[in-house]
Each structure stands twice: as C-alpha cells, then as structure tokens.
Backbone bond lengths (Angstrom), bond angles and torsions (degrees), N, CA, C in turn:
res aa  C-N    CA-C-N  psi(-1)  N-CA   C-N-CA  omega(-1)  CA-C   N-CA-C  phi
1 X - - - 1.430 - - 1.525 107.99 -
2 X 1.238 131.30 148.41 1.502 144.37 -158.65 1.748 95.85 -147.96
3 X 1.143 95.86 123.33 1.632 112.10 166.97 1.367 130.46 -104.55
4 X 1.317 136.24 70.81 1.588 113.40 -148.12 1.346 98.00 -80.70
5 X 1.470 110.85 -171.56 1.107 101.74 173.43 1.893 101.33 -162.79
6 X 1.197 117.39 120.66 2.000 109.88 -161.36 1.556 89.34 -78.37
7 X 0.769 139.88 177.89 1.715 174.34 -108.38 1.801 117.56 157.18
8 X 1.075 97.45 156.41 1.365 109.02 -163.95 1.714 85.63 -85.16
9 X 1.848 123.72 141.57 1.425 100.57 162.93 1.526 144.20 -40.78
10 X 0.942 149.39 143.47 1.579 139.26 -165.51 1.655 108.83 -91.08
11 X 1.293 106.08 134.43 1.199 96.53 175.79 1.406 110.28 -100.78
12 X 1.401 127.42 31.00 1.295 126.00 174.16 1.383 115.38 165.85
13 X 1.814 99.25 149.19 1.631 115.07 -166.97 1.794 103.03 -32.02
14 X 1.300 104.70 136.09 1.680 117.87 169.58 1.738 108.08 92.31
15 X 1.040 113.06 -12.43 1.684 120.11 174.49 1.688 99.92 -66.20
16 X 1.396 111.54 150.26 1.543 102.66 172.49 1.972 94.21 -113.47
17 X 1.781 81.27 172.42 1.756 91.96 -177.28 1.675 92.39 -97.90
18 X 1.489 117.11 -47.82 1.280 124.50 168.84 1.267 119.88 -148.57
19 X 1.339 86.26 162.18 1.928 100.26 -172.96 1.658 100.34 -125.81
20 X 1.447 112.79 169.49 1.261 110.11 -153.10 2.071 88.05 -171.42
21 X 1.774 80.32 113.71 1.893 95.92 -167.80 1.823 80.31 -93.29
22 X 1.486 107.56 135.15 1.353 117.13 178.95 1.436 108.47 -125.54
23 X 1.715 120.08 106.26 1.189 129.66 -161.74 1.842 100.34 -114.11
24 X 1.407 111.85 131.15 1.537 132.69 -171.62 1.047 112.50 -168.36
25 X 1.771 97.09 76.40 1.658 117.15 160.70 1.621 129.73 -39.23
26 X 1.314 109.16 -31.67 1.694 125.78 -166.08 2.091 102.88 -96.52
27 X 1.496 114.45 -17.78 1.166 91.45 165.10 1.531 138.97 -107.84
28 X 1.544 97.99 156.86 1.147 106.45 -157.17 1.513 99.46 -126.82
29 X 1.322 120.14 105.30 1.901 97.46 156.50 1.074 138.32 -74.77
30 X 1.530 104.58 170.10 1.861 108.92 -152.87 1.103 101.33 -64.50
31 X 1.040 134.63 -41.88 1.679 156.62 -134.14 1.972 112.53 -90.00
32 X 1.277 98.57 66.52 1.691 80.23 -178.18 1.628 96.41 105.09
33 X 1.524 128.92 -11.83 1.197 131.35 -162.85 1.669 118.00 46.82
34 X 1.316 109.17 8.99 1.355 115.56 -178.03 1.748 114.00 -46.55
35 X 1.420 119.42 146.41 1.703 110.89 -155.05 2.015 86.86 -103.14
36 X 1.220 98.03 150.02 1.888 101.62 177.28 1.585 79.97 -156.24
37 X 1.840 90.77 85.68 1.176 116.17 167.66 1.963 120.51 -89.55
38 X 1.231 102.95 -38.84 1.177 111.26 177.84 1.902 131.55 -104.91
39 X 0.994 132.40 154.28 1.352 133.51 158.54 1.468 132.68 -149.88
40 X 0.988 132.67 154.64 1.535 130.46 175.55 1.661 111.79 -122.75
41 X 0.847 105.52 124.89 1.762 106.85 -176.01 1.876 97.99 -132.79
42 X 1.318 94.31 130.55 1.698 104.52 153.87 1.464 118.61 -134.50
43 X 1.542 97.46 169.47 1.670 107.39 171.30 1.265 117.94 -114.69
44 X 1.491 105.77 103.04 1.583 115.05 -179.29 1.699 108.69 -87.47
45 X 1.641 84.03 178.84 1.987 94.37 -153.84 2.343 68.16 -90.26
46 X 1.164 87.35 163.35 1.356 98.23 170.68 2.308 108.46 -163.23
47 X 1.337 90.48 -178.63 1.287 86.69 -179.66 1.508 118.05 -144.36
48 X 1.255 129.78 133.64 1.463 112.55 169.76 1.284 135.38 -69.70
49 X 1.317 142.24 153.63 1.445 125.15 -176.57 0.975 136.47 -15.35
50 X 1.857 105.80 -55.25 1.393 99.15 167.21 1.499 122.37 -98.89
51 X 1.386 135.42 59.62 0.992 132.62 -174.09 1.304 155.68 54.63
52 X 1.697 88.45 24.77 1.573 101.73 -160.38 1.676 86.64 -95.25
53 X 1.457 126.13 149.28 1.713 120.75 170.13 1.503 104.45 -72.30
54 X 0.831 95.89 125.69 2.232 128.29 130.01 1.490 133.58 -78.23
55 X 1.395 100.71 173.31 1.365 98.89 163.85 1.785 100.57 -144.13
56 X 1.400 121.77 150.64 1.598 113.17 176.07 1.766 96.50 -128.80
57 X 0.880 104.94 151.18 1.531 133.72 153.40 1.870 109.15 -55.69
58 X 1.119 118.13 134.26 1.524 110.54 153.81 1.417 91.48 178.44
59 X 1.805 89.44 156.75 1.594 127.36 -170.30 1.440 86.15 -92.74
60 X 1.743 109.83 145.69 1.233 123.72 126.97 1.230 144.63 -93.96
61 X 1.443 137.95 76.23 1.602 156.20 -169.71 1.566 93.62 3.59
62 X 1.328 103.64 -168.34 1.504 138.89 143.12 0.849 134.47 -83.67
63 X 1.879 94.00 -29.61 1.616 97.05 -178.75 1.914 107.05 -117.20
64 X 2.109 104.66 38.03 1.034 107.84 144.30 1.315 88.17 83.24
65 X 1.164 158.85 -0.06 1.445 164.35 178.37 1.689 95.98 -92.67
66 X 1.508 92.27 134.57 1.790 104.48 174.34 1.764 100.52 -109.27
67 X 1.575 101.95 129.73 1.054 109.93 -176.53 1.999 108.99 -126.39
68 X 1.521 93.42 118.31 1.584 93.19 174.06 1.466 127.75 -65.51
69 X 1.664 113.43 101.32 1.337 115.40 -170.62 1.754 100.21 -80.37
70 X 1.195 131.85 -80.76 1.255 124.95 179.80 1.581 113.12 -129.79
71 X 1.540 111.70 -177.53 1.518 117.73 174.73 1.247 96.56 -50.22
72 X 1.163 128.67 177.75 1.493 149.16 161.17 1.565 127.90 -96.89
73 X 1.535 130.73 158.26 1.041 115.22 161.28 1.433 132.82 -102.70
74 X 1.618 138.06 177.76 1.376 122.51 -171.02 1.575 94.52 -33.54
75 X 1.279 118.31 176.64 1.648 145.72 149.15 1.196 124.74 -59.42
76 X 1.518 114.62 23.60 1.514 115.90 -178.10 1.676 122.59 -105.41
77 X 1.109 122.98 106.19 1.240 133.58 -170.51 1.499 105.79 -27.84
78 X 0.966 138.26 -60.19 1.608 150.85 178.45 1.556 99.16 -57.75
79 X 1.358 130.14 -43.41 0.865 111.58 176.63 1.601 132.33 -83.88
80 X 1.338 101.44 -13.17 1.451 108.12 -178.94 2.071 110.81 -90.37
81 X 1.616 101.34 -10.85 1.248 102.52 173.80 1.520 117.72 -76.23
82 X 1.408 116.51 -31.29 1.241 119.98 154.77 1.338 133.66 -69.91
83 X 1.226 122.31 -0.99 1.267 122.04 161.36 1.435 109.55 -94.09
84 X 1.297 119.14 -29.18 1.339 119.31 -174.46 1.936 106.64 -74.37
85 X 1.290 109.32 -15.53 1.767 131.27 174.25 1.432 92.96 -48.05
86 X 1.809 95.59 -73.21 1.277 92.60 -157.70 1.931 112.00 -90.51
87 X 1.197 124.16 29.16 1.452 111.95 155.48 1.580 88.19 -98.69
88 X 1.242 153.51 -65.13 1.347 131.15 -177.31 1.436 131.66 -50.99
89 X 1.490 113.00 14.51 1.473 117.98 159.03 1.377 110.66 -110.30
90 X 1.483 133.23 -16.81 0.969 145.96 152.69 1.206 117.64 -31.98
C-alpha cells in the first residue's frame, strides 16, 4: 500500500513536492529475517552546483536520517508515483 501525499510548492533547496508513506506488511529480509515493513520517500526541490533546479529522491530512516537515493523526476505527481512503483519492487 502507498500513501502519497502533495505538499505545498517549496520555496527552497531540501523542501519536498511529495512524499510517499510505503506500507509492506509481507516483507521480510533474508538476513536475520528482520521485517522492512515500512518506508517514507519524497522528492525534494534541489540544485546543481551551479544553480540550475533538480529534483532528488530520498528516504527518511527510522532513525530519522535523510538519505539521497537517486536524482529525481519532473515534479509531477503521476510521475513520481511511478518511480516510487518501482523502488517498492526493488
């Protein structure tokens, strides 16, 4: 189950456009059988060196740590739900 959720536009680098609560009761990793049932992922506004806009992908932990998973795509809700598809088939 996937919850998105839109955001107000950002008025600045690290703001997200959306975030997206990623719920998966049934997994389990191999490792320890430990369960990685939950996740939160958004797409924040970002910038390249020289200031041209981006957008990146990133997780927020458990333990509240933001971690840059990849570039991002445009700011389009439809489009960021399909990216969020395929890190939960991942």
């Amino acid at each position: 189950m996937i919850a998105l959720v839109t955001l107000p536009a950002p008025p600045r680098v690290g703001e997200a456009y959306f975030a997206a609560g990623i719920y998966r009761p049934l997994r389990v990793m191999p490792i320890l059988r430990v369960s990685d049932m939950t996740k939160v992922v958004a797409l924040e506004m970002d910038a390249t060196n020289d200031g041209h806009p981006q957008t990146v992908i990133v997780e927020w932990t458990k333990r509240l740590f933001r971690e840059v998973i990849s570039p991002g795509p445009d700011p389009v809700l439809e489009v960021f739900y399909l990216t969020v598809l395929d890190l939960v088939r991942e």
